[in-house]
C-alpha positions in Angstrom: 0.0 0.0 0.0 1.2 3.0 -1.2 -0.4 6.1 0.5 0.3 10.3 -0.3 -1.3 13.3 1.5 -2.8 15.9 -0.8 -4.2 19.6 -0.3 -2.9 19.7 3.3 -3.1 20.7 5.8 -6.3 22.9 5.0 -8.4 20.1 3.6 -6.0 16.8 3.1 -7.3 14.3 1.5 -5.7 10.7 1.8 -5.1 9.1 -1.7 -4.3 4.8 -0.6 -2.9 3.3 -3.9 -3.2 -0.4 -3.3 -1.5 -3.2 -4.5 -3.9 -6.1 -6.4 -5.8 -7.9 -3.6 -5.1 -5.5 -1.2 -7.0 -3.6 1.2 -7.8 -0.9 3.5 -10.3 -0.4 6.4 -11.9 3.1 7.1 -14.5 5.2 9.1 -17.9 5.0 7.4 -18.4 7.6 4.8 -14.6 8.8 4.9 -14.5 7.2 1.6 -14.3 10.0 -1.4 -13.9 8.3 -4.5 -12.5 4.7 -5.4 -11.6 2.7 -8.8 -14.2 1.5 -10.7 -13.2 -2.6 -9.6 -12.8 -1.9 -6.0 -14.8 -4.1 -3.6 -16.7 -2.5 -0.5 -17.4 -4.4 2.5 -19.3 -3.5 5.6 -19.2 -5.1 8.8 -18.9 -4.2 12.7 -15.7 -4.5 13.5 -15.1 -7.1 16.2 -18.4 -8.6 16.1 -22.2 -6.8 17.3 -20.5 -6.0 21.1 -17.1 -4.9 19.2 -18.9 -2.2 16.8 -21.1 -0.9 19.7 -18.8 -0.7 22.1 -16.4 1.7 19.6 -19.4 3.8 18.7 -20.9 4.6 21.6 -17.8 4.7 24.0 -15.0 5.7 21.7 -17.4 8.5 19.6 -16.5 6.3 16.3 -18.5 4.8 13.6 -20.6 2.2 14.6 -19.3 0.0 11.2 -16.1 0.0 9.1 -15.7 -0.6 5.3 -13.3 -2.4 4.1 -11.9 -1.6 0.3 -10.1 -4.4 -1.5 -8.6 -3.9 -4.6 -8.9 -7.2 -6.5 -6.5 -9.2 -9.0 -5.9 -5.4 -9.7 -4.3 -2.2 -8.4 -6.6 0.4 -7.3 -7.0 3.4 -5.6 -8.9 4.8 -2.8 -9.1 8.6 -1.6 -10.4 9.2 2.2 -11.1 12.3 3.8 -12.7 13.3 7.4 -15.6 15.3 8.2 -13.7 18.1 9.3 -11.4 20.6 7.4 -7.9 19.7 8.6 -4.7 17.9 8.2 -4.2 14.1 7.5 -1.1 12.1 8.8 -0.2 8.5 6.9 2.0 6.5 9.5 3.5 3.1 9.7 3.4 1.9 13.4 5.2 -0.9 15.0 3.9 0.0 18.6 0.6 0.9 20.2 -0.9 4.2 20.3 -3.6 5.8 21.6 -6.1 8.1 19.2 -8.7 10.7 20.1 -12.3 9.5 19.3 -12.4 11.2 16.0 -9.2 11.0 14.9 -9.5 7.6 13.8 -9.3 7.6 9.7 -8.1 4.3 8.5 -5.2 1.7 8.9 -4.4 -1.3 7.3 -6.4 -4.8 8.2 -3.7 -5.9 10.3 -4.4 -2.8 12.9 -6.8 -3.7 15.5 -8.4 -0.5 17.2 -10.3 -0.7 20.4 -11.5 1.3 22.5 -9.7 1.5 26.0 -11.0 2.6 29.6 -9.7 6.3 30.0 -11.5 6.5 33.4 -11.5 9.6 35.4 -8.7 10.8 33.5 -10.6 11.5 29.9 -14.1 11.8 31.6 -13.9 15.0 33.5 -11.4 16.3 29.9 -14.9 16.7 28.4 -13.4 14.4 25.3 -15.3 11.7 26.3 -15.0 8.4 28.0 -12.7 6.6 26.1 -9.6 7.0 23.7 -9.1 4.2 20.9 -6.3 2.0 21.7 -4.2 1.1 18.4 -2.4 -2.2 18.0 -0.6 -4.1 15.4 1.6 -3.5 12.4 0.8 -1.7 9.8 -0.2 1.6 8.1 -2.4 3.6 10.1 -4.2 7.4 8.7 -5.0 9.9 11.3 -6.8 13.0 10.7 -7.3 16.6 12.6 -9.1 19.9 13.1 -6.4 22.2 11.9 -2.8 21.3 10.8 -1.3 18.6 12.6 1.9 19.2 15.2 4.1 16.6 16.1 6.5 17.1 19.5 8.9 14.6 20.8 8.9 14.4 24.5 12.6 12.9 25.8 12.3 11.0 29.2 10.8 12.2 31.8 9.7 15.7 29.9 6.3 17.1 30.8 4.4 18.8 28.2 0.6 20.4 28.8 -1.6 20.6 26.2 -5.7 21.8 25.8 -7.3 18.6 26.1 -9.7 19.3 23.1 -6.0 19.6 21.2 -5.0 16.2 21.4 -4.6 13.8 18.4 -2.7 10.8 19.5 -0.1 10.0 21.5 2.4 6.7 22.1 1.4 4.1 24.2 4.5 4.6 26.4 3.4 8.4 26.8 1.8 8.6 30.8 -1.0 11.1 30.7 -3.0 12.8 33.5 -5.4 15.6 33.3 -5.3 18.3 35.5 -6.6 21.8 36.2 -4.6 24.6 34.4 -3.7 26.1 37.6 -6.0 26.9 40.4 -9.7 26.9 39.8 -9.3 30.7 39.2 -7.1 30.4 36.1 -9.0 27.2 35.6 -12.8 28.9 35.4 -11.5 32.2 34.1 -8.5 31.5 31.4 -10.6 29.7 29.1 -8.3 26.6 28.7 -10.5 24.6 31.2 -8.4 21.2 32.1 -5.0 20.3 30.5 -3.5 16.8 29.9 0.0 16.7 31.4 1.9 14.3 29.2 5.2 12.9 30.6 7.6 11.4 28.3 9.2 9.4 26.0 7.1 9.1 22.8 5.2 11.0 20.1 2.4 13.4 20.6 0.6 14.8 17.7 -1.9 17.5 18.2 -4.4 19.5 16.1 -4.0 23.3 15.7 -7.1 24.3 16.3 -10.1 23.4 18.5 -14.0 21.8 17.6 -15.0 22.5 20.9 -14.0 26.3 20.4 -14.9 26.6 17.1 -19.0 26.2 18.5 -18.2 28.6 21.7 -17.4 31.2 18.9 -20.5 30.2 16.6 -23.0 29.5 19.5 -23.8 33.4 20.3 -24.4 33.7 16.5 -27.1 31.4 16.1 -30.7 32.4 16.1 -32.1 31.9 19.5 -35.7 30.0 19.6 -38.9 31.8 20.9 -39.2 30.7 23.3 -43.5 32.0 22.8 
């Protein structure tokens, strides 16, 4: 599988050029255009439980299509819903992915969803963060451009909790007010996740949650006669 990055970071779109009998799993309805021969397949991943238990605790699609390109190269292009960046990796080692993020991987990735517990409920993100495992190739997206930092042992990092795009399994995360509940209430930034190093962290450049905080005081209000 061969896969480029076009139009980024404003509005990537994921072009997967795959070899013949080859294929590619994705979030239902990331799936822009395909070749003519390629073969659609829709199933809950991991079973009835497996597919419920990703949409309604990990905030992803409740199925997954896979595309294989038979006897045949083909080509698929993916985007998300949101205007933003794309990031094609090849991963050898778990990771952990925002509910959203999520774009596509190859068949050999398994993605779960994994008990965050206190940590990710009271981040407002939701209750769980989709656990990645396997080798293979793996397509992340964002709100925003995406920015990767290297953490070295034992470096702390903070980072806007609605920010966060993925991270390395080895990465230790804890969320935690921005300072005291003052600076917490009044700043704006809410909680942080203090990450603690080594490993990856990709974050997005800009904010969905803050994005409708600006938009909500422009929406007509209903009678409420």
């Amino acid at each position: 599988m061969n896969v480029e990055v076009l139009h980024a970071p404003s509005y990537s779109l994921a072009v997967a050029r795959l070899n013949p009998d080859e294929s590619i799993q994705a979030e239902s309805a990331a799936m822009v255009s395909m070749s003519g021969h390629i073969q659609m397949d829709t199933q809950a991943k991991g079973g009835l439980l497996g597919g419920l238990k990703r949409s309604f605790l990990g905030g992803e699609s409740f199925f997954i299509n896979t595309f294989t390109s038979p006897g045949a190269e083909g080509e698929v292009t993916l985007a998300p819903k949101a205007p933003g960046d794309i990031r094609h990796m090849v991963v050898t080692t778990p990771m952990f992915v925002q509910s959203g993020s999520y774009l596509a991987s190859a068949p050999s990735i398994a993605v779960d969803t994994k008990w965050g517990g206190a940590k990710t409920f009271f981040s407002g993100e939701g209750l769980f963060l989709l656990h990645v495992t396997g080798s293979g190739d793996l397509i992340i997206s964002s709100y925003g451009a995406i920015h990767e930092v290297e953490l070295a042992p034992g470096q702390v990092y903070m980072v806007d909790t609605s920010h966060i795009v993925a991270f390395a399994e080895g990465v230790q995360y804890e969320v935690k007010k921005v300072g005291g509940w003052k600076q917490t209430i009044l700043s704006g930034e809410g909680l942080v996740c203090q990450l603690t190093g080594p490993g990856k962290i990709y974050l997005q450049t800009r904010s969905p949650h803050a994005l409708v905080q600006w938009l909500a005081p422009m929406l007509p209000q209903q009678n409420s006669s």
